[in-house]
C-alpha positions, 0 to 999 in steps of 0.5 A: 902392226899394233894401232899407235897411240900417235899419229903425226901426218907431214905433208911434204913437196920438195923438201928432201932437205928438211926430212934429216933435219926435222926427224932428229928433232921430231923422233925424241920428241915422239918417244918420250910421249909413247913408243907407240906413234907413227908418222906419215910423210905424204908425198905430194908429187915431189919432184927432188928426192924427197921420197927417197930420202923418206925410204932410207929414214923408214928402213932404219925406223919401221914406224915412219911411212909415206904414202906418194902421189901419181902427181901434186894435188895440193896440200889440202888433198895432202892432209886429207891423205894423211888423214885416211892412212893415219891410225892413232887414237890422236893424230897431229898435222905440222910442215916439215919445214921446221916452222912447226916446233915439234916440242909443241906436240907434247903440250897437245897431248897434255891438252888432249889428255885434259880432254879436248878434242882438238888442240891447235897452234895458235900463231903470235906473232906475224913480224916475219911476214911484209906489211902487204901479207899482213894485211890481206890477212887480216883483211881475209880473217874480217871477211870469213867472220863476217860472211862466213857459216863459223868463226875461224880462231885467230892465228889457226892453221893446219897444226894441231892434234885431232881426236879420232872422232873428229879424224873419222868425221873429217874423213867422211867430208868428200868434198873436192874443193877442200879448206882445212881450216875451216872444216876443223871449224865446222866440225866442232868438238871442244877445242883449245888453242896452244900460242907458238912463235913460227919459227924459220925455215931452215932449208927450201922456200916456201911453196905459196906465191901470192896468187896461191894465197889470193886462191886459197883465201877465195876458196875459203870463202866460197866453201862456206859462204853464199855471199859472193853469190848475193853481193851481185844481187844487192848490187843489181837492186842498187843499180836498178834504183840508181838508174830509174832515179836517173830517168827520173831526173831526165824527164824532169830536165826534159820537160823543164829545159829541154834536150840537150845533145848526148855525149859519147864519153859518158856512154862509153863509160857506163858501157864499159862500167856495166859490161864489168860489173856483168862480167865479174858477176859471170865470173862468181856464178862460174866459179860456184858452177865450176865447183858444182861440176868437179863435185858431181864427176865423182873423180878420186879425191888423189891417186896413190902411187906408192906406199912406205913402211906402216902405210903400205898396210893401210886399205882405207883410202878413199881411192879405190883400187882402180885408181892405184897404182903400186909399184915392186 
């Protein structure tokens, strides 16, 4: 197959509800840009027959493929996929549950033809989610400006459109513990942002449970930042000083009133306030270990299981042949 112009990867995990759906709003769309795009479904170890139903689409349209995964790795994994498979001189990342408008990709094409190298979705408006949702992200947001190495745009998510450039140079980034917002940030480029409401999701429910999001946002942070790591040794400096200023004040009482008999709560409390704060810092380090360790084992960043249409011809995955398994 001749290289397309386009590329549009769509994770997917337990939608087979939505790919009719959003292949009858994102095809139009395609053709009227160019007749040379592909789009690469990757399947991240569904469990509904989500692949099947991306096998009987790819039958009647040659130029949709999917790349299957042996089990879930993850979405962040999943657009690292997508990004090794994909060809296009352009290359748009969106969900398929529809919250992604593909009307949008017109406007970034517009924009990348104007000459920016990256194009993304900017989120307006946030009604949609609760008070708390907001709120944490809000809260994550103020965190990574402040700690973080870059600066994350406001409302930016996974869609968008990347020059081949910026695609070949996100496919040299290895590391496991993958934040995709914040490398389509570090990788720089001149970039701009397109504002769209998110729409609703027509069919299925959203993958990302509350913890989910509290561990992706903690990853975040950790990738590209070092002050989780330095809060604990303000911290030990302020506790130091807390606590020669309050020998100090004992020995002055001493000498100036006295002893007193010791109370047992009070040094259960500062026990137990220590023992905490020792644990929580244990807990940092080891978490940057833990990161450390899953780097240095070198595993396969995903294991493909079986590849569809245009992405079966594709032999540039960061796994080795090793680590694939095809089947008939």
């Amino acid at each position: 197959m001749a290289s397309p112009k386009l590329s549009v990867i769509i994770p997917v995990h337990n939608e087979s509800a939505n790919i009719a759906p959003l292949c009858e709003r994102l095809l139009p769309v395609l053709n009227r840009i160019t007749s040379m795009w592909e789009v690469i479904f990757v399947d991240d170890g569904s469990r509904d027959d989500t692949l099947e139903r991306i096998r009987a689409v790819s039958r009647t349209e040659p130029r949709i493929g999917a790349v299957s995964f042996s089990r879930n790795f993850g979405k962040e994994t999943a657009i690292a996929a997508g990004l090794d498979h994909a060809r296009g001189e352009a290359v748009v990342i969106m969900d398929a549950d529809l919250q992604h408008p593909p009307e949008m990709i017109e406007t970034f094409v517009e924009r990348w033809k104007e000459g920016y190298d990256m194009v993304y979705g900017q989120r307006t408006d946030r009604s949609d989610e609760t008070r708390v949702k907001r709120g944490f992200a809000h809260l994550f947001y103020r965190l990574f400006a402040r700690f973080g190495e870059i600066e994350l745009p406001p409302g930016a998510g996974d869609f968008r459109l990347i020059d081949r450039k910026g695609v070949e140079v996100l496919r040299a980034l290895g590391e496991k513990a993958r934040f995709s917002k914040g490398l389509y940030a570090w990788i720089g480029f001149k970039d701009t942002g397109v504002p769209f409401v998110v729409e609703e999701r027509r069919f299925g429910t959203t993958k990302w449970s509350f913890r989910k999001l509290f561990r992706f946002a903690f990853d975040g942070i950790a990738a590209f930042s070092t002050a989780p790591l330095r809060v604990w040794t303000y911290l030990g400096f302020v506790i130091s000083f807390m606590s020669i200023a309050t020998a100090i004040y004992f020995m002055v009482r001493t000498l100036l009133f006295g002893t007193d008999l010791p109370g047992f709560p009070s040094l259960i409390v500062s026990v137990m306030f220590f023992s905490g704060i020792q644990l929580m810092s244990l807990g940092i380090i080891g978490e940057y270990v833990g990161r450390i360790f899953a780097e240095v084992k070198r595993r396969p960043l995903y294991v493909v299981a079986e590849r569809i249409g245009g992405a079966a011809e594709v032999s540039t995955s960061l796994v080795s042949d090793d680590f694939r398994y095809r089947r008939a």
